[in-house]
N, C-alpha and C positions, 0 to 999 in steps of 0.2 A: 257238649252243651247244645250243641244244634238236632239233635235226638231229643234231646230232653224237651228241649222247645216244640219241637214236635208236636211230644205227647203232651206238653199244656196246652199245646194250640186245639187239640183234639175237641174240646169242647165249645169253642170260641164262637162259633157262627149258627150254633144249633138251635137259634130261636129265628135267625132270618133266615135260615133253609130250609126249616118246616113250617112258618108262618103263615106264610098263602093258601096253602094246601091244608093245613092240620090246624091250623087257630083261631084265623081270623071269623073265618064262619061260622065253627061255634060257638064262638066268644062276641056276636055279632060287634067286630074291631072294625073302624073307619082304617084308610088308608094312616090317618093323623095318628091313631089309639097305634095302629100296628109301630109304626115308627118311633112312638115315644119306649114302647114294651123294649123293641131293640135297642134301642139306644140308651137304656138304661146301664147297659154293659161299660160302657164307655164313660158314661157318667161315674159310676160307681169308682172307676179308675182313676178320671181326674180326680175326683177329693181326696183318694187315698195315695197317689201318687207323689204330690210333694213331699210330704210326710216320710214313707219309704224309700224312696230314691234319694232323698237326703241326707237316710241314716249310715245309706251305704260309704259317705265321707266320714262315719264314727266307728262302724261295726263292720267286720265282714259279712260282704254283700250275700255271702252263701246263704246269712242265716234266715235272712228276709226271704232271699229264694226260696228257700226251705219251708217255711209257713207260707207265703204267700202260695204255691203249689197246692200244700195242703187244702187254704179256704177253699179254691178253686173247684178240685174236687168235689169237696163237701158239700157248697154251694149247685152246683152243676146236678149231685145225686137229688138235693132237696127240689128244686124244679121241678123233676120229675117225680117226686112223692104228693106235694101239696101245691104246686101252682092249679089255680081252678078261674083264673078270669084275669085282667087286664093288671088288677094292684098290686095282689098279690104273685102274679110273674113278673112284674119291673121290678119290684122288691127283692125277689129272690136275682134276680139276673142282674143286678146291680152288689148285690154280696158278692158274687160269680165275678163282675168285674174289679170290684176290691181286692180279693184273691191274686188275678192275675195282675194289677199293678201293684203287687208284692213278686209276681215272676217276668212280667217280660223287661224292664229296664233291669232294674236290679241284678238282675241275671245278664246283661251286659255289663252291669260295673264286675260281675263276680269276672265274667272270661275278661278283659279287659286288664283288669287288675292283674291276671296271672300270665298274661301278653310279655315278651321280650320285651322291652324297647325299640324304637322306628318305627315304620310305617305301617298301622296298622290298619288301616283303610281297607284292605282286601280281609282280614278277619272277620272285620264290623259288621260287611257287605255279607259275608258268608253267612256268619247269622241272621243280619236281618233278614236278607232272601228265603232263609227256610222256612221264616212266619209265614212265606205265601206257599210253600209245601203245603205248611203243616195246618192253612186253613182251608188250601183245597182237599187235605183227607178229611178235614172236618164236612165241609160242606158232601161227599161223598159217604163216609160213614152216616150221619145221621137222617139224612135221605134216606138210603136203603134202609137203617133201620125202622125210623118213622110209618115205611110205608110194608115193611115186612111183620113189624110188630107192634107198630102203633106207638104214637110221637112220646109216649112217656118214656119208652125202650130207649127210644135214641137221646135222653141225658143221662140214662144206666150204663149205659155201652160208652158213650165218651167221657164219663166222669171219674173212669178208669186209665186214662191218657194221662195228667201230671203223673203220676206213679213213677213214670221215665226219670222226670227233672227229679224225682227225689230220692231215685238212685245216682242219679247225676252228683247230688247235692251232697252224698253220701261219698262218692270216690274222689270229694274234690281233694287238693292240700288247703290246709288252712291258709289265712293272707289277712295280716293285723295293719288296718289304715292308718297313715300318718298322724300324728292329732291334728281334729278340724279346729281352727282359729276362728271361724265365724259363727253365728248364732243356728239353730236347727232349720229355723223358715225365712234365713237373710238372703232373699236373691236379687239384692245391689250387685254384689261383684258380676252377677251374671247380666243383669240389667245394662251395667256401664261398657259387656262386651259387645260391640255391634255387631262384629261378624258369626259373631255366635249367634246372636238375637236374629238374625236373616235370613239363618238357617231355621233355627224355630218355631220361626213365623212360617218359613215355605213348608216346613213341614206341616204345621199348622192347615193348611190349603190343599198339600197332600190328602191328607187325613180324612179332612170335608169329602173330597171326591171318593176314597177311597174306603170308607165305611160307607159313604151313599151309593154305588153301587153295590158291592157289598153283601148290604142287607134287601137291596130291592131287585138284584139279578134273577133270582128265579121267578119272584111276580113278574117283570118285564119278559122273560122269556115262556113262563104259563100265558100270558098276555098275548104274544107273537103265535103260540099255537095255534089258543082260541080261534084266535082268526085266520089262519090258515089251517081249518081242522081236514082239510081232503087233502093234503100235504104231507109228508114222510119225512119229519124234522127230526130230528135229536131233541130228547128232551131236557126238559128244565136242569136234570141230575148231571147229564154228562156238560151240558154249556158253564154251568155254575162252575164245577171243578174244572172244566179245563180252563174255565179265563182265570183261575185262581193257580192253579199251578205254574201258567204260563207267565206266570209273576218273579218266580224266583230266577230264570234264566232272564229275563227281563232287567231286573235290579240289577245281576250280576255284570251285564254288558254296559247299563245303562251309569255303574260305576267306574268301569273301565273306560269310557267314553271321557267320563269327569276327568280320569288320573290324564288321559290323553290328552285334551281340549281345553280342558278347562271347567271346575266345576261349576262356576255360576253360569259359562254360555251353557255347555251339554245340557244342565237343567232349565233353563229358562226354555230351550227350541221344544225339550220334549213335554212341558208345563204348556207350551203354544198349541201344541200338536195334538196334544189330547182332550182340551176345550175347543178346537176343531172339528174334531172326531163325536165329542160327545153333542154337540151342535148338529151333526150330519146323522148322527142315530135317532135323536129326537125328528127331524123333518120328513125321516124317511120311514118313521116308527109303522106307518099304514102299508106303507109298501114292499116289498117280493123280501121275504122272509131269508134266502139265501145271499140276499146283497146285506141286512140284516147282520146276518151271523157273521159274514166278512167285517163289520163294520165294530161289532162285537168285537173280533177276534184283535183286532187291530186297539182298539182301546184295550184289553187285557196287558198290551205291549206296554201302551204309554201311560197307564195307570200309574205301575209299580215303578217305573225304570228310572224315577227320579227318589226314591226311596231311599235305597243302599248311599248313593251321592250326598244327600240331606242329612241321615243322621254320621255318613264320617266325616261331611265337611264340619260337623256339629261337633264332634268329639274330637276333631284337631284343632277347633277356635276354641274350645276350652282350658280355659285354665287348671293344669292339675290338681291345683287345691279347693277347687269349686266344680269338679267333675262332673257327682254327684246330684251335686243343685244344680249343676245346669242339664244333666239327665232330665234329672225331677222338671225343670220346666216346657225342655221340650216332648218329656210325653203328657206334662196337664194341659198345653196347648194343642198338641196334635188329638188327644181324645175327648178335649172339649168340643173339637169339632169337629170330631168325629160325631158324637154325640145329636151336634145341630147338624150333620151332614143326612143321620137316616132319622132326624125327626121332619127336618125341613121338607127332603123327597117325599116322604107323606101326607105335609101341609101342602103341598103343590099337585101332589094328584086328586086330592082332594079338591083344590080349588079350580082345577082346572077340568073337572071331569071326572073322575076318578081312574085307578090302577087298569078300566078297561074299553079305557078311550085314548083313542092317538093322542087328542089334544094334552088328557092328562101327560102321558109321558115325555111328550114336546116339554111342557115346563118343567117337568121333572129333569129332565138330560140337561136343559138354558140353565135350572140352578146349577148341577155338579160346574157345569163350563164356566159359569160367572165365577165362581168356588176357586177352582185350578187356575183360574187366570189372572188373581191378586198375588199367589206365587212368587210371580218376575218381578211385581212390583215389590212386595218386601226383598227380596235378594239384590234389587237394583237400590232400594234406599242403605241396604247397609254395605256398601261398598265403600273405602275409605274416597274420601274430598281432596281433593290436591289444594295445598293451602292458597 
């Protein structure tokens, strides 16, 4: 399954890794135009997401996996056949996200479902950590292709990546769901759970931060060049994929930390620490490019490491008979804002300057940190009340 994931992931990031470099300027896109283009993916998810994640409580989840895989693909090849300007690429990149929110929950109710019983928090952790593998080969692949063979190449090349999950989807065993008792789009039962709903939310905050970066790392780091052009920095290809890689060992630790400590404190310190961080990258966005990369490097860590944590504190407040729907909510929350996470970084560099002034980026970094730092406050309201 975490192969599989992979290869859907392979296409995931292939409009904000080549957007700076290979779109914006032909397509003469504001910082605003580029953000909404991306964030289309994500949009396209949430709408389609409650929907499919819900059905996973009636139908085995493979089979959603199994088409939702497919669109992804398909969608991903057409980008690169007829997108020609701003409408028609949110268009198609929002089919692309519909697609994969038919593969990436659903494809956790599918390995979930076929889970032993007990704890399966170190499973959950394992997949979700490889989404940050399997978007830093993305952001890697379509780079080099973009720039070897020109950015329509690099949604040919990665729209070949679900192929994996639907071999996946092909050796699974079958797994017939209990029958669901409540309505297809009732998410009272999940609404009335709090501790579920906290997780949710923090994922929610997650997400903001974590698609706003993201989509805007390689402009920020084409950005840091620029201005240090007599400088001998790594470029945009390798900072993108290593803060993206540096994701999955991240999560991995940063759930181990939860089973240790505790999951709402471990989350909440590292929710602190990386609108910190992204506070300190913003102020110091003008100055010495290698305190920079360190400062970079160090948000890669606290981005993700509340991730793995969020979605198994998520799947063990759930109730089994509402699993499903409460999937379904916490991925239409977290990629809704995901969605406003790289529309907004755009609104902000735009209004602050734009993508190639300190000042823009300053606002750009204060929203991700305002963003991550509503987190603690939802996990701290749904904490039970002593009577």
């Amino acid at each position: 399954m975490c192969v599989g994931q992979v290869g859907n992931l392979l296409p995931h990031v292939v409009v904000p890794a080549i957007m700076a470099q290979h779109l914006m300027s032909p397509w003469q896109l504001s910082g605003g135009e580029a953000g909404l283009m991306a964030s289309g993916y994500a949009f396209g998810y949430m709408l389609a997401v409650p929907v499919l994640a819900t059905l996973t409580d009636r139908i085995d989840a493979r089979l959603i996996l199994l088409c939702g895989s497919a669109l992804s693909a398909l969608a991903t090849v057409a980008f690169g056949l007829f997108a020609v300007g701003l409408w028609s690429a949110t268009a198609l990149w929002s089919i692309a996200g519909i697609g994969f929110a038919g593969a990436y929950m659903p494809g956790l109710k599918a390995l979930t479902d076929r889970l032993p019983a007990g704890d399966t928090s170190r499973a959950v952790t394992l997949y979700t950590s490889s989404f940050s593998f399997g978007v830093g080969l993305s952001f890697l692949v379509s780079q080099l292709a973009a720039d070897a063979f020109g950015w329509r190449s690099a949604f040919f090349i990665t729209g070949i990546g679900p192929l994996a999950m639907l071999a996946a989807c092909v050796l699974m065993p079958p797994h017939k769901p209990a029958p669901a008792s409540a309505k297809l789009l009732d998410f009272r039962p999940v609404l009335r759970n709090r501790p579920a709903l906290g997780y949710i939310l923090g994922y929610g905050a997650h997400c903001f931060e974590l698609y706003g970066i993201r989509t805007w790392i390689v402009g920020f780091w084409s950005f840091v060049v620029a201005q240090n052009a007599g400088q001998s920095l790594p470029g945009a290809i390798a900072v993108s994929v290593l803060f993206t890689v540096l994701a999955m060992p991240a999560s991995i630790l940063g759930n181990e930390a939860a089973i240790r400590f505790g999951r709402h404190r471990a989350i909440t310190i590292v929710m602190v620490a990386s609108a910190l961080i992204a506070v300190a990258i913003g102020l110091f966005a003008g100055f010495s490019p290698w305190l920079l990369l360190l400062l970079i490097l160090l948000y890669a860590i606290t981005v993700p490491a509340d991730s793995g944590a969020l979605t198994a504190g998520m799947t063990a407040s759930a109730d089994p008979a509402f699993r499903g729907a409460t999937m379904a909510l916490h991925s239409t929350v977290g990629f809704g804002l995901s969605a406003a996470g790289a529309w907004g970084l755009g609104v902000a560099l735009d209004a602050a300057g734009g993508p190639m002034s300190t000042s823009g980026w300053l606002a750009a970094f204060c929203v991700l940190a305002i963003g991550i730092a509503l987190g603690p406050l939802a996990l701290f309201w749904s904490r039970p009340r002593a009577a």
